[in-house]
Backbone bond lengths (Angstrom), bond angles and torsions (degrees), N, CA, C in turn:
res aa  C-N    CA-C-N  psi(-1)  N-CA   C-N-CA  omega(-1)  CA-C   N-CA-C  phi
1 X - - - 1.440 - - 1.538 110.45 -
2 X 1.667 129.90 -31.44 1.155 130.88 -175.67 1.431 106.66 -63.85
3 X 1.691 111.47 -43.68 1.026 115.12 -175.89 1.998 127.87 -48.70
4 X 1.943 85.72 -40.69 1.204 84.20 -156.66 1.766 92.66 -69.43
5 X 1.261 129.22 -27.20 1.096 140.04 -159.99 2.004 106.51 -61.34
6 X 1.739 90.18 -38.20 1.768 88.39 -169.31 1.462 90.12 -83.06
7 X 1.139 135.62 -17.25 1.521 127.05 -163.39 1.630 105.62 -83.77
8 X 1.709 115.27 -43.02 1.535 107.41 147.37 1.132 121.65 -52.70
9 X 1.074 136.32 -71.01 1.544 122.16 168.43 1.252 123.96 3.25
10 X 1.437 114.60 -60.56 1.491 131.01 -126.53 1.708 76.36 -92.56
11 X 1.683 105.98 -63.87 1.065 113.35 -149.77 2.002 108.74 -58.51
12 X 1.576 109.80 -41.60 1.536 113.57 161.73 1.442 106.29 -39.65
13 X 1.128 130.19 -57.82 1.626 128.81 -144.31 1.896 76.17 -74.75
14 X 1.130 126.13 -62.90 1.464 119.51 -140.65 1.945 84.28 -75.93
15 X 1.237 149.07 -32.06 1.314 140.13 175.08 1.651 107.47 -41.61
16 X 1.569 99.18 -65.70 1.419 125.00 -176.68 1.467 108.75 -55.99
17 X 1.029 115.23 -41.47 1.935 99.72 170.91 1.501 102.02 -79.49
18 X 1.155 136.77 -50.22 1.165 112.64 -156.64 2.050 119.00 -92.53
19 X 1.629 84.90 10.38 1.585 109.46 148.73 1.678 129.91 -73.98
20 X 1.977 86.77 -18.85 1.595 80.62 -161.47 1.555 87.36 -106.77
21 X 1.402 124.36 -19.60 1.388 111.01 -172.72 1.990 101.49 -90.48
22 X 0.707 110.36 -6.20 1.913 109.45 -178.24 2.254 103.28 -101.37
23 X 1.291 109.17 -10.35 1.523 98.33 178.69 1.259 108.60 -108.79
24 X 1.255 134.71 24.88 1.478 124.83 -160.97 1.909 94.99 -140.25
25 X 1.164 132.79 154.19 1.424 136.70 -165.67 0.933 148.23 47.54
26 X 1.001 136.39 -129.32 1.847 105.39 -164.07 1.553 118.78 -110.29
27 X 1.294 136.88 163.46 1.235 113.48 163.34 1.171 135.29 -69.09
28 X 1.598 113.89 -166.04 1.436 86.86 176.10 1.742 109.43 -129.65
29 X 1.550 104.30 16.78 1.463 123.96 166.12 1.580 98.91 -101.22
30 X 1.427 106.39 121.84 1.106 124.45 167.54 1.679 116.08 -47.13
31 X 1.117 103.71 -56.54 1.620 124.17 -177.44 1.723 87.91 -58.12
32 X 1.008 147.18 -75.37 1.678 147.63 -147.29 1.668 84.70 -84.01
33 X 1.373 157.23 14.17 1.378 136.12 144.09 1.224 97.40 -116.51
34 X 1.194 145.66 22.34 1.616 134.08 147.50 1.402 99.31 -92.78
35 X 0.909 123.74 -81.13 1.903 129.57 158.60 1.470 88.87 2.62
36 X 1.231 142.56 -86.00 1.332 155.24 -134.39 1.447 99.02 -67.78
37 X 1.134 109.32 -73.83 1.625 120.66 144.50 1.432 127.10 20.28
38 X 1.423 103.31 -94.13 1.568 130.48 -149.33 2.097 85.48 -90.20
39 X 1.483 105.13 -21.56 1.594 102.07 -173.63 1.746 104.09 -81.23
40 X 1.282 95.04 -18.21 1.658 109.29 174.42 1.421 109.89 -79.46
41 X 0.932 111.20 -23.56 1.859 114.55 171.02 1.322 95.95 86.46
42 X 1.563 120.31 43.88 1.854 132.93 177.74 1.197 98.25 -85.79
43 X 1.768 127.67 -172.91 1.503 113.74 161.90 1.517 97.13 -124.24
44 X 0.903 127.22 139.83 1.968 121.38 -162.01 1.309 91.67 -118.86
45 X 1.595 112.02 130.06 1.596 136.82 176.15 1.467 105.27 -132.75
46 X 1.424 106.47 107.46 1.376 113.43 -173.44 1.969 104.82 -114.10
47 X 1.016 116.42 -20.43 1.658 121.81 159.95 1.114 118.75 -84.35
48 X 0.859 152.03 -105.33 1.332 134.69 -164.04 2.068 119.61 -39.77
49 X 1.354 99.11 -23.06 1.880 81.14 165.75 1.053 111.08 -112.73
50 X 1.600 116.65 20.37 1.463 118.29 146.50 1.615 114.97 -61.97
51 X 0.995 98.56 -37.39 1.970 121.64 -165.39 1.841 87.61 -72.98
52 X 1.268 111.16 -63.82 1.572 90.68 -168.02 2.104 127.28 -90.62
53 X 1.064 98.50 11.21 0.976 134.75 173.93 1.535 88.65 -78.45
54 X 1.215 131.68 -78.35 1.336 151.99 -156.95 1.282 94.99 -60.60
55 X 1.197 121.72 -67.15 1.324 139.41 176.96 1.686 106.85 -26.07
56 X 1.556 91.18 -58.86 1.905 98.96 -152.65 1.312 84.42 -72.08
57 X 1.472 126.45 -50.73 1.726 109.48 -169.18 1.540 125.78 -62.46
58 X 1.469 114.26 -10.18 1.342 129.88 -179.35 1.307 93.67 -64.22
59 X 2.006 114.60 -76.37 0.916 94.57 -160.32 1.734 122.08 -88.18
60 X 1.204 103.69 7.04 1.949 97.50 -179.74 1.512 94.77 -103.42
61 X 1.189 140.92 19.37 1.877 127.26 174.49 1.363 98.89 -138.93
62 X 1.482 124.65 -19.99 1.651 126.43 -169.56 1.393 95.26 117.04
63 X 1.671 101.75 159.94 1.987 101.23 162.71 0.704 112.01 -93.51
64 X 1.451 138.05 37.40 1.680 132.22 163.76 1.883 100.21 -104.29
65 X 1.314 90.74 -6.74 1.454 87.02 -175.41 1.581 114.61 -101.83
66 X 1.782 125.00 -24.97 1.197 128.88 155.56 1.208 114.74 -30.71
67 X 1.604 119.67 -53.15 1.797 120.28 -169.33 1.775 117.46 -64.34
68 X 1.385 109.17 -3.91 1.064 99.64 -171.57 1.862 94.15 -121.21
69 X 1.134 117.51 48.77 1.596 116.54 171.56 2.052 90.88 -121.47
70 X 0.948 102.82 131.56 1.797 131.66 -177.79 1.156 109.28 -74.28
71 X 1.378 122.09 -139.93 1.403 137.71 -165.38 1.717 90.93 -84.12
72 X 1.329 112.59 130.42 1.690 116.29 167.49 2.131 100.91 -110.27
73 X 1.153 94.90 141.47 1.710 103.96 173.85 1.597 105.73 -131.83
74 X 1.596 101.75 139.13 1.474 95.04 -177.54 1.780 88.70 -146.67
75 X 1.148 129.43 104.90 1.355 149.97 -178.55 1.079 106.81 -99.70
76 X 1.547 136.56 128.77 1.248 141.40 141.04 1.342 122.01 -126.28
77 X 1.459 132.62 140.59 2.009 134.87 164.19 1.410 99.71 -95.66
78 X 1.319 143.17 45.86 1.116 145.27 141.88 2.193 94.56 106.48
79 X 1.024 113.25 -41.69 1.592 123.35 -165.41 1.648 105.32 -95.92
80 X 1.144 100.99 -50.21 1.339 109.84 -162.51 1.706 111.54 -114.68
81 X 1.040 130.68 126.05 1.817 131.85 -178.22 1.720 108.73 -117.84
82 X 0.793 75.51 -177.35 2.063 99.35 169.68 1.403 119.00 167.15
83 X 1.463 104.18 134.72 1.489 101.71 -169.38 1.690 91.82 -114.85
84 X 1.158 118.85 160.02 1.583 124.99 178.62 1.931 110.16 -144.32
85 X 1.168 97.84 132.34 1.461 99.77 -179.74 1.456 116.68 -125.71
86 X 1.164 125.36 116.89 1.265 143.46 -167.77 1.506 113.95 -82.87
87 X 1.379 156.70 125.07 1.203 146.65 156.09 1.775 111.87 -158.85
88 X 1.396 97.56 132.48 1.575 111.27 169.03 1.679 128.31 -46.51
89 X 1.385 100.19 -26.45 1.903 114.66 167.44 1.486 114.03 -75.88
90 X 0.797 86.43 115.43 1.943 102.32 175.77 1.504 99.99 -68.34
91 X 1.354 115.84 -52.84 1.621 96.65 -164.74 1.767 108.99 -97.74
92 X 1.454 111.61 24.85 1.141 120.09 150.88 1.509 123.33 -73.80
93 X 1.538 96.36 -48.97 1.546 102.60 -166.02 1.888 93.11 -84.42
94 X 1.112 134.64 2.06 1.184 119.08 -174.31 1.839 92.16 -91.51
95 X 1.239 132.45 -39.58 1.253 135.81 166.72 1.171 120.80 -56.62
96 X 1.288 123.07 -58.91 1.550 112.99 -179.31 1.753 105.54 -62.45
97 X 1.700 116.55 -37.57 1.620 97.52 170.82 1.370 130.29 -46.46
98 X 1.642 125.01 -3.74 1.358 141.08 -165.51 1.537 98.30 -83.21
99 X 1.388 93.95 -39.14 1.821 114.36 -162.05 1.282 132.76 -113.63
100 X 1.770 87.78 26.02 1.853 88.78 -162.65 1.250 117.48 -91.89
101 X 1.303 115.73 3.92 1.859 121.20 -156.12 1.676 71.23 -96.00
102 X 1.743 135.14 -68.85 1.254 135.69 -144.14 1.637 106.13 -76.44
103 X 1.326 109.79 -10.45 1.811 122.31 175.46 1.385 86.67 -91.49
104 X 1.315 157.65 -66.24 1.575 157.99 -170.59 1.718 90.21 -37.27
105 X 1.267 123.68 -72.62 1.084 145.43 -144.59 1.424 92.76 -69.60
106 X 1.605 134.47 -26.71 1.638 137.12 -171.26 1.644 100.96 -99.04
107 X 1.247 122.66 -32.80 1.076 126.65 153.96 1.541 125.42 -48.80
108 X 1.390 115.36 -74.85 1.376 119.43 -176.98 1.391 104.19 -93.87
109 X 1.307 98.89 99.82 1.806 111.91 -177.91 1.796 106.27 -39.11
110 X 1.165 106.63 -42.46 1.515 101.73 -149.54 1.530 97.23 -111.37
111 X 1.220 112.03 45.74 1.587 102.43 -170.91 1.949 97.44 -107.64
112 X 1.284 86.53 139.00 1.848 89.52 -152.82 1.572 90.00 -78.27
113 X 1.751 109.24 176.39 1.478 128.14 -173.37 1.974 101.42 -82.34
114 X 1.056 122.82 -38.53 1.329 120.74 175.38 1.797 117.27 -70.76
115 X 1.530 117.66 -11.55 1.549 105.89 -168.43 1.483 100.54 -54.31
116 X 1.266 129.80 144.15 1.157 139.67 132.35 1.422 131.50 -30.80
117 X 1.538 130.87 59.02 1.700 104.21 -176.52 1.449 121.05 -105.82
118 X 1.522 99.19 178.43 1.455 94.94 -175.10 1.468 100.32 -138.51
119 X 1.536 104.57 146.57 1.265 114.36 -176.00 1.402 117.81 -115.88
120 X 1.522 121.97 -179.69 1.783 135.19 -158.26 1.258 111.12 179.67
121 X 1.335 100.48 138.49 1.613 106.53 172.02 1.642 96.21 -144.09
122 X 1.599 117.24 108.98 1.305 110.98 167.88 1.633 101.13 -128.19
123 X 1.229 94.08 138.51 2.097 103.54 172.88 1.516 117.30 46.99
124 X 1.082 145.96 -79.98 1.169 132.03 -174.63 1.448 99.03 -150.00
125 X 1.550 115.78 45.06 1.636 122.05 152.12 1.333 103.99 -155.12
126 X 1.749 105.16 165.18 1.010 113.48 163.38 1.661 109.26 -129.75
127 X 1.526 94.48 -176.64 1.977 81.79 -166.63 1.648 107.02 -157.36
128 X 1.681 128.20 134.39 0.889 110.28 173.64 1.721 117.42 -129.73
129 X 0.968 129.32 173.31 1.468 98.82 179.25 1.627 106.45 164.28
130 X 1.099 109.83 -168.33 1.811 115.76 -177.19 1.619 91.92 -95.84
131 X 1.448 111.63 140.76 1.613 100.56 160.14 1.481 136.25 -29.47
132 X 1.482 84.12 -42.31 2.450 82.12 -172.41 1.742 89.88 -82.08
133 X 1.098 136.47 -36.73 1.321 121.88 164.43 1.350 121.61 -19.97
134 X 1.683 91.50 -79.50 1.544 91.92 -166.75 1.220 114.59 -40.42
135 X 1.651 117.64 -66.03 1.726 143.86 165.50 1.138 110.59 -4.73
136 X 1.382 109.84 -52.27 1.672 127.32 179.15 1.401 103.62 -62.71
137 X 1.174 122.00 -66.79 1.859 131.33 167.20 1.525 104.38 -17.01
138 X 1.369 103.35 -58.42 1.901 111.26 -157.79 0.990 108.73 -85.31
């Protein structure tokens, strides 16, 4: 009977994490976290922080490395933002995750020194942003 008891256990705990790590951040279709977005009543700007996005990786990785950054999203409802960057290079997005709070911060001109953010890098994005941001994203 102990057994069967730790083996439920086991099996809840391992459901429940891997409930909690698969429902939380962003997608990984660009199109289904803008959608997510604009249904959140965010305002989604995907050109122009394509441009500085592009920009910053040009000049902090090289410009051979700008061409390979994807779909860029930069959502804000006036309080809360999130920017998301999409790209097929793995060891792109593992670099810009180094740099995403001070790329957030070049993006959203006015984003103060105290916000709280939180960051992510799953599969072929990475993501930075205020909590209800992201939330909003997913």
């Amino acid at each position: 009977m102990k057994k069967f008891f730790k083996s439920l256990v086991a099996v809840m705990l391992v459901a429940i994490t891997a409930i909690a790590f698969t429902s939380c951040g962003v997608p990984a279709d660009p199109a289904k976290a803008e959608e997510n977005l604009k249904a959140n009543e965010y305002v989604v700007d995907k050109v122009a922080a394509k441009v500085v996005v592009s920009a910053y990786v040009g000049a902090s990785y090289g410009l051979g490395s700008a061409g390979k950054v994807g779909d860029v999203i930069f959502a804000t409802n006036g309080d809360d933002a999130v920017l998301v960057v999409y790209s097929d290079d793995a060891d792109l997005l593992k670099s810009l995750n180094e740099d995403l709070v001070e790329l957030f911060k070049e993006v959203k001109k006015d984003a103060e020194e105290d916000v709280d953010l939180v960051k992510g890098k799953s599969g072929k994005c990475v993501w930075v942003g205020t909590k209800a941001g992201v939330k909003a994203a997913g």
